[in-house]
C-alpha positions in Angstrom: 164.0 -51.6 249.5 166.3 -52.2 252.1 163.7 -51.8 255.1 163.5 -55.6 257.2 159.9 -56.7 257.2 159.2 -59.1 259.9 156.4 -61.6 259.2 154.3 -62.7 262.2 153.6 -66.1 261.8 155.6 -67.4 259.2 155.6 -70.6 260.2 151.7 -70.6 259.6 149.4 -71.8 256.6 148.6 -68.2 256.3 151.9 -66.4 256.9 153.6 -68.9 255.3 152.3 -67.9 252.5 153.9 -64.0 252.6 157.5 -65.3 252.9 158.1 -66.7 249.6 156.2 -63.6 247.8 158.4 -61.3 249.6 161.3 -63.4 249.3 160.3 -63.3 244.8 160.5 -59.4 245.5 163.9 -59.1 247.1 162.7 -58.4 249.9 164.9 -58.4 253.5 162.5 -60.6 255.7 162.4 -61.5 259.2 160.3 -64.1 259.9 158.8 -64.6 263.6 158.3 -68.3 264.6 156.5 -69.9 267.9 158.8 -72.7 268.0 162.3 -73.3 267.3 162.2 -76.1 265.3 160.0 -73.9 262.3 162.9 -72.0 261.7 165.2 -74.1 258.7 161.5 -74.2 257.0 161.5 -70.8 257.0 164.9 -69.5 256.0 164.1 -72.1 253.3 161.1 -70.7 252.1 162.8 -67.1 251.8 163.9 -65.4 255.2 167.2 -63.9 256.0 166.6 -63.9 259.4 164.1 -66.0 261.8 163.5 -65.2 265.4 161.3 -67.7 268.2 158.7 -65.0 269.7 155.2 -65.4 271.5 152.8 -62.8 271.0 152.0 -63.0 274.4 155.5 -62.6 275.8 156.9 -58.4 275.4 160.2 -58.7 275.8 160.5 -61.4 272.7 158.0 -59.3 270.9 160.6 -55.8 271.3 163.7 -58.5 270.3 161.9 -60.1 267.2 160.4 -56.2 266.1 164.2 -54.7 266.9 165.8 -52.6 263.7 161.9 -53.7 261.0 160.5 -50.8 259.2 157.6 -53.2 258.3 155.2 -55.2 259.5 152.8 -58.1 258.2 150.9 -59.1 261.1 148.1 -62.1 261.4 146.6 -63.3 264.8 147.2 -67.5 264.9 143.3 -69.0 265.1 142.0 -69.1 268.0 144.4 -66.5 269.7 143.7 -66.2 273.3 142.6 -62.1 274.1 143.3 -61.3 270.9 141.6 -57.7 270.6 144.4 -57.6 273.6 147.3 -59.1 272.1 146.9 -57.3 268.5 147.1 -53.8 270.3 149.7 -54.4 272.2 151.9 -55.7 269.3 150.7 -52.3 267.7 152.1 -50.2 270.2 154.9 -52.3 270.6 155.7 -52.1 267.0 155.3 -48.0 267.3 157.7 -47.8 270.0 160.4 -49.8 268.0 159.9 -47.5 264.8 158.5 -49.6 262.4 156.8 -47.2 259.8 154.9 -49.5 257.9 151.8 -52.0 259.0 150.1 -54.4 257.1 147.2 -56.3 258.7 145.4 -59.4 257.7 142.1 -58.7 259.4 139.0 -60.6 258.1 135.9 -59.2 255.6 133.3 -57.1 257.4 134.8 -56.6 261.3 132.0 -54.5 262.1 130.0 -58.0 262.3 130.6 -57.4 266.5 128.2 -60.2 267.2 130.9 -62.7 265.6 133.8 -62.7 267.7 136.2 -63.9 265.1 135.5 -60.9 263.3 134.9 -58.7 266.1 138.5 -59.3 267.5 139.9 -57.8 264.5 138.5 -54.3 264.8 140.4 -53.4 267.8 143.7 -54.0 266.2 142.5 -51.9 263.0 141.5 -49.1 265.6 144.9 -48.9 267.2 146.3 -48.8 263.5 144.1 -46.0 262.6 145.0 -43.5 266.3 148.9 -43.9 265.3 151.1 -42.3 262.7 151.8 -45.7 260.9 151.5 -46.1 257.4 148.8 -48.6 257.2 147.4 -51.4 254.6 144.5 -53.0 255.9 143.3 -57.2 254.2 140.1 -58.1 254.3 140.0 -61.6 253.2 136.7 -63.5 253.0 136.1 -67.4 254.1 139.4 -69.2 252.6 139.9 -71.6 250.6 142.6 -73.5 252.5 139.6 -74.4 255.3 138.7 -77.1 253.0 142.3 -78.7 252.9 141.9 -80.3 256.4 138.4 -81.9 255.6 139.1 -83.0 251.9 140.3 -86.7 252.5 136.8 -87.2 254.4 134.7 -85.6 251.8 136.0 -87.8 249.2 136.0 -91.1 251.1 132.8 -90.5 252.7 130.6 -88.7 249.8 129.6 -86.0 251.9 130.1 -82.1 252.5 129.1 -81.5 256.1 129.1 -77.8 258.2 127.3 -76.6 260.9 125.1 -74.2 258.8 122.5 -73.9 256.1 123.3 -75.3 253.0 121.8 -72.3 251.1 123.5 -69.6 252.7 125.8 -67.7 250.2 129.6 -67.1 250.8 132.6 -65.1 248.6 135.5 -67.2 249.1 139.5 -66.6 248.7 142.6 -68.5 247.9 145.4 -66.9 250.5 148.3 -67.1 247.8 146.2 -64.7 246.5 145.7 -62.7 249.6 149.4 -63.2 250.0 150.9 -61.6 246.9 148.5 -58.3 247.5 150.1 -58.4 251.3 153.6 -58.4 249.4 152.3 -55.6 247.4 151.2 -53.7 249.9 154.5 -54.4 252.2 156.6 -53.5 248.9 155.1 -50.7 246.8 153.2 -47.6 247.9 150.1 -48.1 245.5 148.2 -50.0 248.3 148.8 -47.2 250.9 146.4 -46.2 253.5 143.8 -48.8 251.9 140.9 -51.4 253.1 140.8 -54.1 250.8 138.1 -56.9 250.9 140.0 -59.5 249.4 137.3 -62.2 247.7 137.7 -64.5 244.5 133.8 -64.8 242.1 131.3 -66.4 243.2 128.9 -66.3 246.3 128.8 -70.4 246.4 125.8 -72.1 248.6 126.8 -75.8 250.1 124.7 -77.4 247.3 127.2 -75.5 244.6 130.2 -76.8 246.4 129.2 -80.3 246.5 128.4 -79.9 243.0 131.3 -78.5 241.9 133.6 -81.1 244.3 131.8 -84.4 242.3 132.4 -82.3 239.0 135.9 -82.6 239.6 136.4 -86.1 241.5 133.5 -87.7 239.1 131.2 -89.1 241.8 128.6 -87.5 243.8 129.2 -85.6 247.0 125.8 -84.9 248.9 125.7 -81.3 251.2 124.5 -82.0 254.8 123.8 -79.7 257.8 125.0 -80.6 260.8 122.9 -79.6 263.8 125.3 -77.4 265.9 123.5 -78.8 269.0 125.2 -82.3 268.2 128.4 -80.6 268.0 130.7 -81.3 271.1 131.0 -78.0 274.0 133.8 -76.7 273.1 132.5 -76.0 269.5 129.8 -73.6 271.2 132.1 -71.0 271.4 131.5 -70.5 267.6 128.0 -70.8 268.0 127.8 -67.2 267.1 129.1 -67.5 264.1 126.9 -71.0 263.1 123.9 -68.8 263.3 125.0 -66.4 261.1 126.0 -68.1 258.6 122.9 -70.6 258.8 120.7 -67.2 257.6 122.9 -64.8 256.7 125.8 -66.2 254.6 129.3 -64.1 254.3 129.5 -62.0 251.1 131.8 -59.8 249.5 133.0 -58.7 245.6 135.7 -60.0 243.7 136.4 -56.5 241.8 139.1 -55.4 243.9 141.2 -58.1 244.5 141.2 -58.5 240.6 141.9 -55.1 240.2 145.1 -55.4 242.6 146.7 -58.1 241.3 145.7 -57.3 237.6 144.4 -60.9 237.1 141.4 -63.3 237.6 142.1 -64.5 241.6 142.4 -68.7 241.6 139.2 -70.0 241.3 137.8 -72.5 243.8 137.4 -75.2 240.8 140.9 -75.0 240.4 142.0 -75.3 244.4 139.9 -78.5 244.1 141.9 -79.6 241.3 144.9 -79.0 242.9 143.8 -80.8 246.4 142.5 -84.3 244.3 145.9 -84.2 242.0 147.3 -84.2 245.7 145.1 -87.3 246.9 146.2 -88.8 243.8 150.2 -88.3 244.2 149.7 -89.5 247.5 147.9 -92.5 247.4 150.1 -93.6 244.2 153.1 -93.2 246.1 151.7 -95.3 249.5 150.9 -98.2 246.5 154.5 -97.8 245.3 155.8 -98.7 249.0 153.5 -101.5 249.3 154.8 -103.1 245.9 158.0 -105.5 246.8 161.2 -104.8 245.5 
């Protein structure tokens, strides 16, 4: 395939993730960086070419989208006007000729009272009234959101969120969600497709703890944190608190297994992976501390 695909975001924890599968397929990739200083990272994890855009900013849109038949497009977290920004990278990416679009929208973006998955469906809707070959990914609550909590849950003891800890949630590792976005950015098969993307398992809070002192050997104990105690500018999620404090995020694990012709990562092992992490890296600060 000698079509460029540009990657939005491949800088990113998400997007970051695309490069290297593409990179494993032969792929010609273009990877689109906020900031200059991303872009050795990049070229080293598998790009050709990188090139500093803001999805806010046209002109460096039309340069970074410039001779790409294919697209993988993510919207950063927390994207200001995003429903805004998503379309216009849509027609933008029609009136440079790119054929092919691959979007990483989120499960269920018919949930319009949760903006973070409400923001999505506009994008998908601008996909759908062009002539572009499409692929749309609907991953499920990620994995990865535990990475940046981990060290506290395993000094402190304790699994905190701002919701019920009986609600139910599928969850997904995004290398997985990456290698069907290489799929789908590579072979036809996935063509014209909406794919919830979910791992087994609808875990409640209580499973997770459970599951997280299974593998660290001590006990971690679930908490709700009362979303009223959280600071203001966590009230913009409120929405979303609410609904997952009755309600709970589901989805099925059949297709993504079926897609990548494998058992998706399991959440057991993603924990395993984050305390053999913990491990490396508090070994090597005792190392330094030892004299020479």
């Amino acid at each position: 395939m000698d079509e460029t695909i540009l990657v939005v975001g491949a800088s990113g924890k998400f997007a970051g993730l695309v490069v290297p599968e593409l990179a494993a397929r032969g792929a010609n990739i273009r990877g689109m960086v906020h900031k200059a200083a991303d872009i050795s990272a990049v070229r080293e994890a598998g790009a050709q070419e990188v090139v500093v855009g803001d999805l806010g900013d046209p002109d460096s849109v039309a340069a970074a989208l410039k001779g790409v038949g294919r697209v993988f497009y993510v919207a950063p977290v927390a994207l200001p006007k995003e429903a805004e920004v998503g379309r216009a990278f849509v027609t933008a990416a029609i009136d440079a000729g790119v054929r092919r679009f691959v979007f990483s929208s989120v499960i269920h973006p018919v949930l319009s009272g949760l903006p973070n998955h409400a923001f999505k469906a506009p994008v998908e809707d601008a996909v759908l009234n062009s002539h572009l070959e499409y692929v749309f990914l609907h991953p499920t609550v990620l994995f990865q959101n535990f990475a940046g909590a981990w060290d506290g849950i395993v000094q402190s003891g304790v699994i905190a969120e701002p919701w019920s800890n009986e609600t139910r949630f599928s969850r997904v590792d995004y290398r997985d969600v990456a290698e069907v976005a290489a799929i789908a950015l590579t072979e036809d098969r996935l063509l014209y497709g909406t794919f919830e993307l979910c791992a087994d398992g609808w875990f409640d809070r209580n499973d997770i703890a459970a599951l997280i002192g299974d593998v660290l050997d001590h006990e971690i104990t679930p908490r709700r944190i009362d979303p009223d105690m959280l600071p203001a500018d966590a009230q913009a999620m409120r929405p979303m608190f609410d609904h997952y404090d009755t309600i709970g995020l589901r989805g099925n694990a059949v297709t993504l297994t079926a897609i990548l012709g494998r058992e998706p990562r399991t959440l057991r092992a993603y924990f395993e992976q984050l305390a053999d992490r913990s491990r490396q890296s508090k070994d090597a600060e005792q190392r330094e501390r030892i004299p020479a």
